[in-house]
PyMOL commands that place a pseudoatom at each C-alpha (Angstrom):
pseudoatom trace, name=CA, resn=UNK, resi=1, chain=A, elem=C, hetatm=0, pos=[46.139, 120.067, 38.786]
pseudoatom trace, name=CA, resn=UNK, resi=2, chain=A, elem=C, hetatm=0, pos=[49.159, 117.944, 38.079]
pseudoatom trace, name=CA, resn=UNK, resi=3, chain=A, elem=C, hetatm=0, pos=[51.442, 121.409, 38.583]
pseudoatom trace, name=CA, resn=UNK, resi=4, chain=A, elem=C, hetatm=0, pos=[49.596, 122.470, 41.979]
pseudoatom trace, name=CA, resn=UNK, resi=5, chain=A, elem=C, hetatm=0, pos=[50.634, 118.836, 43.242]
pseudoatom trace, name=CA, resn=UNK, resi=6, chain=A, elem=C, hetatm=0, pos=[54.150, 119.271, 42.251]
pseudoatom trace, name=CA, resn=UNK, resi=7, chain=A, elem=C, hetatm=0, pos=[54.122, 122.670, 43.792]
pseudoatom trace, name=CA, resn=UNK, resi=8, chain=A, elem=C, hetatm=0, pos=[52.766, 120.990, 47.286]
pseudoatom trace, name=CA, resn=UNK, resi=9, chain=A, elem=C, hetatm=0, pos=[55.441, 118.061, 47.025]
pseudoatom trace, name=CA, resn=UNK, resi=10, chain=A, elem=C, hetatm=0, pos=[58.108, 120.289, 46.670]
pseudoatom trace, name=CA, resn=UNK, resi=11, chain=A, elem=C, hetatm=0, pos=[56.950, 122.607, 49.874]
pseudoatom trace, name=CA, resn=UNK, resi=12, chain=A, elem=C, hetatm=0, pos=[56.448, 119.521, 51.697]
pseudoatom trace, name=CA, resn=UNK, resi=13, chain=A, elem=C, hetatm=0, pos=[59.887, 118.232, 50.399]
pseudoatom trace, name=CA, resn=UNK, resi=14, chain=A, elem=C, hetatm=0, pos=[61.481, 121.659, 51.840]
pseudoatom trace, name=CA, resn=UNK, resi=15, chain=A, elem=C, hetatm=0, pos=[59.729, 121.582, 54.946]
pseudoatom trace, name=CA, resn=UNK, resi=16, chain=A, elem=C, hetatm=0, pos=[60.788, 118.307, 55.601]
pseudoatom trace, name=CA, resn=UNK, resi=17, chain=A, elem=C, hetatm=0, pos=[64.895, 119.344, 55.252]
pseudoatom trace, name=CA, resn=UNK, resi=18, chain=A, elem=C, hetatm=0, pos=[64.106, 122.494, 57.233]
pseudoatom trace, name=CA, resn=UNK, resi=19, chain=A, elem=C, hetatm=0, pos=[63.069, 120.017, 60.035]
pseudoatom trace, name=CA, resn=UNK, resi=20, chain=A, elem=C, hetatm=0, pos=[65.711, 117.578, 59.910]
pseudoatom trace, name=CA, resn=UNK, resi=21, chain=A, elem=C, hetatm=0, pos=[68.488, 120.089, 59.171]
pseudoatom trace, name=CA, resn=UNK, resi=22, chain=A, elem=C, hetatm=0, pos=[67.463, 122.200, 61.970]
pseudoatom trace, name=CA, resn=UNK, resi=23, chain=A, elem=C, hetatm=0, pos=[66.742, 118.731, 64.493]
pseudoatom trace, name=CA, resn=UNK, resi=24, chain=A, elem=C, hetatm=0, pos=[70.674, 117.729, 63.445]
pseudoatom trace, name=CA, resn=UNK, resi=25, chain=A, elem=C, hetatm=0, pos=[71.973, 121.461, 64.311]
pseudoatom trace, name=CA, resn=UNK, resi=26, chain=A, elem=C, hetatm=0, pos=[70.196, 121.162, 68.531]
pseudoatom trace, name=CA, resn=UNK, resi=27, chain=A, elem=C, hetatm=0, pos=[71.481, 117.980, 68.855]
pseudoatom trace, name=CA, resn=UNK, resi=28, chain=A, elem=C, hetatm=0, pos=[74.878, 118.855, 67.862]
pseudoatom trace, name=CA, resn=UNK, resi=29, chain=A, elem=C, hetatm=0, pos=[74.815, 121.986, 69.782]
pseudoatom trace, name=CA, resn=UNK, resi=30, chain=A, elem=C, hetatm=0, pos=[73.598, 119.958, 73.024]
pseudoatom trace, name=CA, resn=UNK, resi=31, chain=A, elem=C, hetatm=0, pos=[76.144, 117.531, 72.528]
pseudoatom trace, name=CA, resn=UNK, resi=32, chain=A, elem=C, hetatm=0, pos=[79.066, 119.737, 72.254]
pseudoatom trace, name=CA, resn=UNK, resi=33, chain=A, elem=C, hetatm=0, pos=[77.579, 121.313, 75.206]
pseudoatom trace, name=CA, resn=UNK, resi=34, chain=A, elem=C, hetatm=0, pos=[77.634, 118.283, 77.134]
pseudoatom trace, name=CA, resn=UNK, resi=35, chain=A, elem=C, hetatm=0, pos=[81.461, 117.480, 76.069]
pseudoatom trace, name=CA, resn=UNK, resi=36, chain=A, elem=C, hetatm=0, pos=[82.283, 121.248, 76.922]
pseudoatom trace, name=CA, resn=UNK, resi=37, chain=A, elem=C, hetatm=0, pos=[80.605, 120.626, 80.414]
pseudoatom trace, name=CA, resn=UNK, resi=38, chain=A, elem=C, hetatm=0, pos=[82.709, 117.024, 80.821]
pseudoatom trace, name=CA, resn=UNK, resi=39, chain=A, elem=C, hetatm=0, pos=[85.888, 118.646, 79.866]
pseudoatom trace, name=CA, resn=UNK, resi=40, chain=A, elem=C, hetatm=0, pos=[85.133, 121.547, 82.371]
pseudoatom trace, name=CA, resn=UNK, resi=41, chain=A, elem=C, hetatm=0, pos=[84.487, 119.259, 85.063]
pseudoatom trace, name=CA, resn=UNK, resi=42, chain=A, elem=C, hetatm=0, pos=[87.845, 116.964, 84.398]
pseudoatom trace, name=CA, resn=UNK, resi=43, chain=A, elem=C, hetatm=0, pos=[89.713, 119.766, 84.229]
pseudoatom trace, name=CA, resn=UNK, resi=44, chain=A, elem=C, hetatm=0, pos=[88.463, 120.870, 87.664]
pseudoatom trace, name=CA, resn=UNK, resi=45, chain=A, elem=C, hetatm=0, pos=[89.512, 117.578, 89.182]
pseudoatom trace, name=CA, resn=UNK, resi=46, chain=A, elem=C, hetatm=0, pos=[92.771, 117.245, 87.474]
pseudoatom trace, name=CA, resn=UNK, resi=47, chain=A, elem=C, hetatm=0, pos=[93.749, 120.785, 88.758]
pseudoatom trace, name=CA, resn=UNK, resi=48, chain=A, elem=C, hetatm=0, pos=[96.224, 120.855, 91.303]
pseudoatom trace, name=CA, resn=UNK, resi=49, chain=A, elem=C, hetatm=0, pos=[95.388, 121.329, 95.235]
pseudoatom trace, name=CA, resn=UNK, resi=50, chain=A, elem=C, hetatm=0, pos=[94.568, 124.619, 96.430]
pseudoatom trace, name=CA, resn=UNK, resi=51, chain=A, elem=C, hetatm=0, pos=[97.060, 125.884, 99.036]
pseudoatom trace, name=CA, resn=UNK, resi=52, chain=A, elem=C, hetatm=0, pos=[97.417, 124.360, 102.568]
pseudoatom trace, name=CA, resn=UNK, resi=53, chain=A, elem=C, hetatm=0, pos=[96.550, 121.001, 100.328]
pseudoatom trace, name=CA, resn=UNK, resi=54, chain=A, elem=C, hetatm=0, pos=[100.294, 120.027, 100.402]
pseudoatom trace, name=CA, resn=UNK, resi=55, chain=A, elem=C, hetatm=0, pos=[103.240, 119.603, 102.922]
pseudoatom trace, name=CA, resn=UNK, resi=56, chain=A, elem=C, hetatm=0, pos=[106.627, 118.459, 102.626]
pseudoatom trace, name=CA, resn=UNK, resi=57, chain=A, elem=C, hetatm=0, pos=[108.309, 115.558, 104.240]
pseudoatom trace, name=CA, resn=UNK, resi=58, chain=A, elem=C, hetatm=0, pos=[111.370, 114.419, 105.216]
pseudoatom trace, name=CA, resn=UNK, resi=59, chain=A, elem=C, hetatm=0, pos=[112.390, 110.968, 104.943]
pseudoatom trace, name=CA, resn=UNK, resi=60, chain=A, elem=C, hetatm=0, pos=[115.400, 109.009, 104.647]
pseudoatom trace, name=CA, resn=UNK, resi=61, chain=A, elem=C, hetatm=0, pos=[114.629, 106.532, 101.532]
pseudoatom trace, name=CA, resn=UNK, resi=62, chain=A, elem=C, hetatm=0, pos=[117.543, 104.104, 100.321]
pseudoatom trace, name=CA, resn=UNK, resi=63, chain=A, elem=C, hetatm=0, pos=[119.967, 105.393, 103.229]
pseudoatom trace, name=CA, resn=UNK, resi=64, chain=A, elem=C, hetatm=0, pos=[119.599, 109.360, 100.998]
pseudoatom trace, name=CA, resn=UNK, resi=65, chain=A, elem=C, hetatm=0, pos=[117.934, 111.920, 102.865]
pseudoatom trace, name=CA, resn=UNK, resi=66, chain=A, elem=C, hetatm=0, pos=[114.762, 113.579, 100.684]
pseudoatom trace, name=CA, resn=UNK, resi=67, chain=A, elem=C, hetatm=0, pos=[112.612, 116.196, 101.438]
pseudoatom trace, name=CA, resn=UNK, resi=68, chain=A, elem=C, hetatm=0, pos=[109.419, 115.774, 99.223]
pseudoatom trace, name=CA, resn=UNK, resi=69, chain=A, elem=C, hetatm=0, pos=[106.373, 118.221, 98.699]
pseudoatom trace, name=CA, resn=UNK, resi=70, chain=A, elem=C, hetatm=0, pos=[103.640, 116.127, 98.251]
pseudoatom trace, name=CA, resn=UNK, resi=71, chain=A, elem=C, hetatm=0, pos=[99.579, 116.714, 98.489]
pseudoatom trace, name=CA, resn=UNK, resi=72, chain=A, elem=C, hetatm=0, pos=[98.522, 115.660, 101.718]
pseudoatom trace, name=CA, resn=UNK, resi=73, chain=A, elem=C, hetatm=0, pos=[96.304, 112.995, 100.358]
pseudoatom trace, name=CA, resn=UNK, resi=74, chain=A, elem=C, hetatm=0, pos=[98.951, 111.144, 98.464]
pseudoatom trace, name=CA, resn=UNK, resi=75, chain=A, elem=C, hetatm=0, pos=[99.918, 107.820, 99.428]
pseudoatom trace, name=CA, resn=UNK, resi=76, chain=A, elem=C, hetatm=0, pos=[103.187, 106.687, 99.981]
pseudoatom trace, name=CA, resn=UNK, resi=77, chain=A, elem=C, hetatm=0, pos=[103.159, 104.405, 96.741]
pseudoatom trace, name=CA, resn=UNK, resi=78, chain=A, elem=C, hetatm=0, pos=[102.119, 107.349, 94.560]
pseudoatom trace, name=CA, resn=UNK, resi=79, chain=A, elem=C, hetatm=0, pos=[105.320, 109.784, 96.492]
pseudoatom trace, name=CA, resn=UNK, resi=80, chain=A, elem=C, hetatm=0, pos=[107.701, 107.402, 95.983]
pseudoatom trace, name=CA, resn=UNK, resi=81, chain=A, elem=C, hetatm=0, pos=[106.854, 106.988, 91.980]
pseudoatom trace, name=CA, resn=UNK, resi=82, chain=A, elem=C, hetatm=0, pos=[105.719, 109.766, 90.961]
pseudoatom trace, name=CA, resn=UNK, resi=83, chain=A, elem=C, hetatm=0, pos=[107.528, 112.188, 93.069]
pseudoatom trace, name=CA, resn=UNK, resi=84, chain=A, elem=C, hetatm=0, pos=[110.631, 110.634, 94.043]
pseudoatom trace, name=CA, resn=UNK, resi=85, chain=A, elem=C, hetatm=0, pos=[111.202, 108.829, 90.783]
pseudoatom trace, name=CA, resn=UNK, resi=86, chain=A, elem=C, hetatm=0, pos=[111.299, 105.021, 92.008]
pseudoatom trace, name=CA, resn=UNK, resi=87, chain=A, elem=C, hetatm=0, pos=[109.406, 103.355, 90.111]
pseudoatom trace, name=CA, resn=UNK, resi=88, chain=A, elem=C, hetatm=0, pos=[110.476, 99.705, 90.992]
pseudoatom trace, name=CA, resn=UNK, resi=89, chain=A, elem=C, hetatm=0, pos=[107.507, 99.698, 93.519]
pseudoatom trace, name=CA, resn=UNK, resi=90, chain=A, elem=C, hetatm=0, pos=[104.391, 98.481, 91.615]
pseudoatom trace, name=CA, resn=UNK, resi=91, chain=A, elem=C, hetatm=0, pos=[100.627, 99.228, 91.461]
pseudoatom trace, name=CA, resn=UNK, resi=92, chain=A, elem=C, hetatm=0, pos=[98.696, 96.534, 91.410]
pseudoatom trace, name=CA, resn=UNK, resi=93, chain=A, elem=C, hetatm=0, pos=[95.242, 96.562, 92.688]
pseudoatom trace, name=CA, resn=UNK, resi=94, chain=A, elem=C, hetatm=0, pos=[95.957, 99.807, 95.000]
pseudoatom trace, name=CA, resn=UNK, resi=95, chain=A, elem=C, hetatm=0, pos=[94.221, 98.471, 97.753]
pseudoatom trace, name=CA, resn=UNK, resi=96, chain=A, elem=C, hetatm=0, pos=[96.627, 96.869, 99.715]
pseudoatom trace, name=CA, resn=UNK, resi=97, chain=A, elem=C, hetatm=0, pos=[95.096, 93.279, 98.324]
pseudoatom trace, name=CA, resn=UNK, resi=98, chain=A, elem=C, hetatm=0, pos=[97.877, 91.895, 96.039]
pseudoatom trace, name=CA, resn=UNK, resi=99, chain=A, elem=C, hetatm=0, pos=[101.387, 93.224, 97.880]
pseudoatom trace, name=CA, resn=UNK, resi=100, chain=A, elem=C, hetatm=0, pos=[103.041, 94.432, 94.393]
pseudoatom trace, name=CA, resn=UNK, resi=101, chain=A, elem=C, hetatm=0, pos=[104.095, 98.082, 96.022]
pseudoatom trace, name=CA, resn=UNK, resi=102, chain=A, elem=C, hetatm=0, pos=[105.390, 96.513, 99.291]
pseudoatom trace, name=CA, resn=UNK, resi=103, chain=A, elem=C, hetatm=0, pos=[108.269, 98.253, 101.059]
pseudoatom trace, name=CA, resn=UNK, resi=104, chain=A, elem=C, hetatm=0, pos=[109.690, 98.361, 104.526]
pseudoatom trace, name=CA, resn=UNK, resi=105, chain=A, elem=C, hetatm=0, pos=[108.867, 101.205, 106.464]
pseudoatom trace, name=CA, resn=UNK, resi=106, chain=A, elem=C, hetatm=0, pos=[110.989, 101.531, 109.705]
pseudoatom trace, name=CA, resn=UNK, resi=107, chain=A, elem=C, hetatm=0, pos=[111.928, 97.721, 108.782]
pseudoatom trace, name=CA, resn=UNK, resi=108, chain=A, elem=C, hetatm=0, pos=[108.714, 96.466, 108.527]
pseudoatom trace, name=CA, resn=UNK, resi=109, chain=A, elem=C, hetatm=0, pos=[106.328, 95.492, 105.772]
pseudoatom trace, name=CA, resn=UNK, resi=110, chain=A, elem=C, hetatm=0, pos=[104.006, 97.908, 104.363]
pseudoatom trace, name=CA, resn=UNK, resi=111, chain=A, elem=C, hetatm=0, pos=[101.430, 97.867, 102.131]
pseudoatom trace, name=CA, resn=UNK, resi=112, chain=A, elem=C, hetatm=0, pos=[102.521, 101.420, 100.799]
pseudoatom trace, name=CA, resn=UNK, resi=113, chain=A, elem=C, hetatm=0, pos=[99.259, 102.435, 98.812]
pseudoatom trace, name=CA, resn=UNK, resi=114, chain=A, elem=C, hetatm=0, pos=[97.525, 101.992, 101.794]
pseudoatom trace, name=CA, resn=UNK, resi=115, chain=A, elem=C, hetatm=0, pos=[99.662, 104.999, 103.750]
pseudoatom trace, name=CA, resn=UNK, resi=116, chain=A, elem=C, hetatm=0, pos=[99.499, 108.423, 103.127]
pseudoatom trace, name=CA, resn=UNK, resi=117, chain=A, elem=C, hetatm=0, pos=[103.198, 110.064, 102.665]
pseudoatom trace, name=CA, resn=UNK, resi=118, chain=A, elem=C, hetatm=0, pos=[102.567, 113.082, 105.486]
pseudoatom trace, name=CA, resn=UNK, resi=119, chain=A, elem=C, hetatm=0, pos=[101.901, 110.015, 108.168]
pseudoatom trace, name=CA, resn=UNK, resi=120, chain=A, elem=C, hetatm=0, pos=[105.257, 109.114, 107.953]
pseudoatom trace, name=CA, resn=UNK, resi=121, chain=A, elem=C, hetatm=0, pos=[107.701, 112.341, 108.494]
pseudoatom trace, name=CA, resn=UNK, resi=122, chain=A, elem=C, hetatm=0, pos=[111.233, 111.077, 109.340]
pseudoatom trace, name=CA, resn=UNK, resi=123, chain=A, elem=C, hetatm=0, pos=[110.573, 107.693, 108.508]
pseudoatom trace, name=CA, resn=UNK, resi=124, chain=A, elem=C, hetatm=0, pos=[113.128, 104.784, 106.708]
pseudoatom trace, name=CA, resn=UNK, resi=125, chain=A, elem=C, hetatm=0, pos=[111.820, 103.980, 104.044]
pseudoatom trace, name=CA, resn=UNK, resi=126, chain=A, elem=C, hetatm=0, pos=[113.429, 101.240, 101.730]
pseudoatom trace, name=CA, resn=UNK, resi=127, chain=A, elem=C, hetatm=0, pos=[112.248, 100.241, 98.371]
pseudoatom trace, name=CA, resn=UNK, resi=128, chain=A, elem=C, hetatm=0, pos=[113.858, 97.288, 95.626]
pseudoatom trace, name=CA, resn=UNK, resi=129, chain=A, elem=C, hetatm=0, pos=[116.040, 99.808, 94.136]
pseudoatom trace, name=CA, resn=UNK, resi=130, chain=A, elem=C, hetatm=0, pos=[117.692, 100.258, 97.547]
pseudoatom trace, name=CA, resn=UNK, resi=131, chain=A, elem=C, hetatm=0, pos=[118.358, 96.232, 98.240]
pseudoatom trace, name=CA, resn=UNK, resi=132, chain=A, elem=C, hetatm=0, pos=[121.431, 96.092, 96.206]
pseudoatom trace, name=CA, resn=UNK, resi=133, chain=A, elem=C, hetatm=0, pos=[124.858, 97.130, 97.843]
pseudoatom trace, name=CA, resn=UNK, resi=134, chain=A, elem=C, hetatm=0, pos=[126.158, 99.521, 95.029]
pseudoatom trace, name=CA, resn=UNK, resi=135, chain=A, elem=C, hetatm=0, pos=[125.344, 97.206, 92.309]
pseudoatom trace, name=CA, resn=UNK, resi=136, chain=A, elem=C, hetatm=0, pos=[125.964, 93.795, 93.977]
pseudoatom trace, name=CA, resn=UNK, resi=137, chain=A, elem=C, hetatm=0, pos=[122.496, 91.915, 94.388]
pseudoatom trace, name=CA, resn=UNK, resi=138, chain=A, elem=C, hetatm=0, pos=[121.243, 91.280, 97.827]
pseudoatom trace, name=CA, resn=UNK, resi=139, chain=A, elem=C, hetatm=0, pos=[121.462, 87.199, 98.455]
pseudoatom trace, name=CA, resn=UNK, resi=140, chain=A, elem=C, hetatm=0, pos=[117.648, 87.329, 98.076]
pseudoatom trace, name=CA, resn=UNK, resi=141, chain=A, elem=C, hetatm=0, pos=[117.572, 88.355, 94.788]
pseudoatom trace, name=CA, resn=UNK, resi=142, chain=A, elem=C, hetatm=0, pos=[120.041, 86.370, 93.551]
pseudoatom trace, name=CA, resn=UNK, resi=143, chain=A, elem=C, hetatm=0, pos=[118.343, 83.401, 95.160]
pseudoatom trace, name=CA, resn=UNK, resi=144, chain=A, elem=C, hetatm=0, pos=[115.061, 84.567, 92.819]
pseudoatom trace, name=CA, resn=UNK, resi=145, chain=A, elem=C, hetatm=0, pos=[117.082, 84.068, 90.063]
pseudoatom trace, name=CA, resn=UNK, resi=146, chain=A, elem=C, hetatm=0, pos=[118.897, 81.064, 90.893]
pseudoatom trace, name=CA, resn=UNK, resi=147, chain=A, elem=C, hetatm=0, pos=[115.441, 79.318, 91.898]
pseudoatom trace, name=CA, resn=UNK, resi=148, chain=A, elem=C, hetatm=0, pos=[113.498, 80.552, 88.966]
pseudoatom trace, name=CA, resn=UNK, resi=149, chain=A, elem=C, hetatm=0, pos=[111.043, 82.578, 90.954]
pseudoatom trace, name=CA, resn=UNK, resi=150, chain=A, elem=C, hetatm=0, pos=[109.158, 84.495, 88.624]
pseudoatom trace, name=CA, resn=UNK, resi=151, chain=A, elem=C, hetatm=0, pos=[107.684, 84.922, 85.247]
pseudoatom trace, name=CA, resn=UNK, resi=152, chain=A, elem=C, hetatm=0, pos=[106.468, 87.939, 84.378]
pseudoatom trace, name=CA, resn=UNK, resi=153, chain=A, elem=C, hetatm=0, pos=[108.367, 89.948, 87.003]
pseudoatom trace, name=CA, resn=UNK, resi=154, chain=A, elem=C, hetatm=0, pos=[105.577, 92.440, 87.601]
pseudoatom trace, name=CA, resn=UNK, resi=155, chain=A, elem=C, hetatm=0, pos=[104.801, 91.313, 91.787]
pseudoatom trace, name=CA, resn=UNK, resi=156, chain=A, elem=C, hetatm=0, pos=[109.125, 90.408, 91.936]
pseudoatom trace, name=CA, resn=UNK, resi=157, chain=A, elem=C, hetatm=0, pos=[109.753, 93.707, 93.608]
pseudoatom trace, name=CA, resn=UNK, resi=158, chain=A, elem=C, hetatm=0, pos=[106.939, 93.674, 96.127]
pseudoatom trace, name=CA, resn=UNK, resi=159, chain=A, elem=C, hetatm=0, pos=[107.885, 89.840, 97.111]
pseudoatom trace, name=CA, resn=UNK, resi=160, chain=A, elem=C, hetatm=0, pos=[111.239, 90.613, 97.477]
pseudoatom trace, name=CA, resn=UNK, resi=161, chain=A, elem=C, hetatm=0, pos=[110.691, 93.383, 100.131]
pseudoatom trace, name=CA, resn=UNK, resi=162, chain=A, elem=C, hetatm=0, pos=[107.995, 90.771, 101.599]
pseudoatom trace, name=CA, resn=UNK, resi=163, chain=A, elem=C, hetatm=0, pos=[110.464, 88.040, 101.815]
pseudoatom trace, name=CA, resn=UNK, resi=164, chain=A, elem=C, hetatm=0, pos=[112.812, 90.505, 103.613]
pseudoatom trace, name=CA, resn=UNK, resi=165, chain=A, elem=C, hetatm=0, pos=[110.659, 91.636, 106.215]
pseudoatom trace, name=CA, resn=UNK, resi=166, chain=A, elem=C, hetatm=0, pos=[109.422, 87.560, 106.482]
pseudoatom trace, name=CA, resn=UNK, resi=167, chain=A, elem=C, hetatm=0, pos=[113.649, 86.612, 107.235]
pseudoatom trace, name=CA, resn=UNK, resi=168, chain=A, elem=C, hetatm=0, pos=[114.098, 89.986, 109.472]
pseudoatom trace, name=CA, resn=UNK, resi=169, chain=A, elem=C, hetatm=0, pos=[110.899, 88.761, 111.928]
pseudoatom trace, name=CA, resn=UNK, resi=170, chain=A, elem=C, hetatm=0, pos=[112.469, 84.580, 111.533]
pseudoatom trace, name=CA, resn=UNK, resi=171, chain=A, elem=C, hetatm=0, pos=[109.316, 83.559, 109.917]
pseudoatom trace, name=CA, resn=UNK, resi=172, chain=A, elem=C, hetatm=0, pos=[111.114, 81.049, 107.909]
pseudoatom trace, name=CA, resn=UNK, resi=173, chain=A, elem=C, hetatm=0, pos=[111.288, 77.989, 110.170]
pseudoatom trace, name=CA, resn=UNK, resi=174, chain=A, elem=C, hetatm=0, pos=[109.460, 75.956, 107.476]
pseudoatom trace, name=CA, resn=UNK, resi=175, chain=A, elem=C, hetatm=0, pos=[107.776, 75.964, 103.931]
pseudoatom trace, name=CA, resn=UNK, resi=176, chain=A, elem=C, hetatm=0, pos=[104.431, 76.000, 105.420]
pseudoatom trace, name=CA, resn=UNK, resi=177, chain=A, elem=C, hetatm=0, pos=[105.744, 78.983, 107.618]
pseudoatom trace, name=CA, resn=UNK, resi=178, chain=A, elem=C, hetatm=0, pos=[106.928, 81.150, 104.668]
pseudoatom trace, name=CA, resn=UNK, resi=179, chain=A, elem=C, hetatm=0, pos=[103.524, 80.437, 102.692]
pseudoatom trace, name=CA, resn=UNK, resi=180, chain=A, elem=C, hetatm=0, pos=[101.638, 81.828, 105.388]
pseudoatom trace, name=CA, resn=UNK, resi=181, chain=A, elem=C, hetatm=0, pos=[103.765, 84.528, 106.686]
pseudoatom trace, name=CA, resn=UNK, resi=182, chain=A, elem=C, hetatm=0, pos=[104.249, 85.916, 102.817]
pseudoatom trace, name=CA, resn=UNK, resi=183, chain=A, elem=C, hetatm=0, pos=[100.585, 84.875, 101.417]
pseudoatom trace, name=CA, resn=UNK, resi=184, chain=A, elem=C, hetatm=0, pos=[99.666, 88.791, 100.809]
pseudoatom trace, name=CA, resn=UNK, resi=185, chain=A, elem=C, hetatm=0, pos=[101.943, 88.628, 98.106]
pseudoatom trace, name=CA, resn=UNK, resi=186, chain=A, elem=C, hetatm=0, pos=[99.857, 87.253, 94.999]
pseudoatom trace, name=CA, resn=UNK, resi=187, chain=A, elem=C, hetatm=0, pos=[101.849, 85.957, 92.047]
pseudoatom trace, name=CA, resn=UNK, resi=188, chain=A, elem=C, hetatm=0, pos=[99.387, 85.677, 89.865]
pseudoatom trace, name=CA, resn=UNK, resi=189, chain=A, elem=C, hetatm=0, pos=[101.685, 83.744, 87.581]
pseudoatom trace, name=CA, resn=UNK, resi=190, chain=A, elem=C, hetatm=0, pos=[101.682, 80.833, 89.595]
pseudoatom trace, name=CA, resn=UNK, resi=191, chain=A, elem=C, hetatm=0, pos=[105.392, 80.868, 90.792]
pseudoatom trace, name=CA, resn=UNK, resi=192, chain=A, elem=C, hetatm=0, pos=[104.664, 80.174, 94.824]
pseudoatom trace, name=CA, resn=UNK, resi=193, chain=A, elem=C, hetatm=0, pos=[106.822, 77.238, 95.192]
pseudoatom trace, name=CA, resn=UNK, resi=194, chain=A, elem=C, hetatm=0, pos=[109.845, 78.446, 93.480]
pseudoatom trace, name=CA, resn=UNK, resi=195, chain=A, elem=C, hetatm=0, pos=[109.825, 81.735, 95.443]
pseudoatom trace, name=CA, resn=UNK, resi=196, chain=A, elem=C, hetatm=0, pos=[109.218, 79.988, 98.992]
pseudoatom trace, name=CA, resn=UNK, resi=197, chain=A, elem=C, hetatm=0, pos=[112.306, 78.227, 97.922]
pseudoatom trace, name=CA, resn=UNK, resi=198, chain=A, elem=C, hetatm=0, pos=[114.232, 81.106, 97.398]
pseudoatom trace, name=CA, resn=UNK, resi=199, chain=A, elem=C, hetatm=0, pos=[113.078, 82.845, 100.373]
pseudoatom trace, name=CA, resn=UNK, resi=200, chain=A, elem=C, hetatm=0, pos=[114.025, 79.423, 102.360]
pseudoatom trace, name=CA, resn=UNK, resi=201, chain=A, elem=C, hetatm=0, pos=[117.594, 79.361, 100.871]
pseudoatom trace, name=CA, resn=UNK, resi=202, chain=A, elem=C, hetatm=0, pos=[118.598, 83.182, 100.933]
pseudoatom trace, name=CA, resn=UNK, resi=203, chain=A, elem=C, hetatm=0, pos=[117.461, 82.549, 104.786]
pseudoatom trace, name=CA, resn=UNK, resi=204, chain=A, elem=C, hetatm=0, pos=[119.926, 79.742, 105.347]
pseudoatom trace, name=CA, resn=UNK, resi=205, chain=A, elem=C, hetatm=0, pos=[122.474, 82.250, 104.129]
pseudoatom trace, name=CA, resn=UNK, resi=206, chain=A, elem=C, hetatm=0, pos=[121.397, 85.435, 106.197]
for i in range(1, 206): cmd.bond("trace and resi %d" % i, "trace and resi %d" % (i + 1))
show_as sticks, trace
zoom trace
């Protein structure tokens, strides 16, 4: 009796590894399944556009004359970094809500993640790297540093081009004037008075 109970025990025993070793091998075959199927379907959207997807465009950017293939979907902000190289124009919330990639477009401000690049053929287009004349900072810029207007430095590039376009349309009659005239520029360091003062004082100069 005692060895037919052993005997039963031990079928049960390998019955029971038969199940769970054969449970573990499905769900590891449905999982790598599933990760096949989610690389599959990244790699479809990563790949690039199908033809007739992209154009090129000619613009003059900095005072150089480019001519730029680009997908027709890409914006402006995402030409000028990652297919022109220029990456002083930031990202920030990339939808036109913080002012971090601003540039001037035919002299005005733009929000440029908000533009595509193919709206724009034979546009100006100036960015921070283009401020400077060969190497000397533009009186804005030095008036950022003099008056201590940032911190971190990450929305500096977009306020600068803000504060241009604010001194070009003589929106700086007043303190009160600049903060509202430049308030789509968040700093989210906190540094609004210090760069309304250096917008005021590089606009006494210009």
């Amino acid at each position: 009796m005692a060895s037919r109970r052993t005997l039963e025990n031990v079928a049960s025993e390998i019955n029971r590894r038969t199940f769970v070793g054969a449970s573990i091998t499905v769900s590891g075959a449905v999982a790598a399944a599933s990760i096949a199927a989610g690389c599959e379907s990244d790699t479809k959207t990563d790949a690039p556009p199908a033809e007739g997807q992209t154009t090129r465009v000619h613009l003059r950017i900095n005072g150089e004359e480019k001519d730029v293939d680009v997908d027709t979907r890409t914006s402006m902000l995402d030409m000028l970094r990652e297919r022109v190289g220029l990456t002083g124009t930031k990202k920030g919330c990339d939808q036109g809500a913080c002012g971090a990639c601003t540039i001037l477009l035919d002299g005005k401000r733009v929000n440029s993640c908000l533009t595509l690049a193919v709206m724009h053929d034979g546009a100006e287009v100036q960015t921070i790297e283009g401020v400077a004349d060969h190497g000397r900072l533009h009186p804005l810029q030095q008036s950022f540093i003099d008056t201590d207007a940032f911190q971190c430095g990450y929305c500096t590039s977009g306020q600068i081009m803000s504060g241009l376009g604010c001194i070009a349309e003589g929106h700086t009659g007043s303190p009160e004037e600049i903060r509202e005239w430049m308030s789509g520029n968040i700093c989210r360091c906190g540094a609004y008075t210090n760069i309304v003062a250096a917008v005021a004082s590089a606009a006494k100069e210009a």
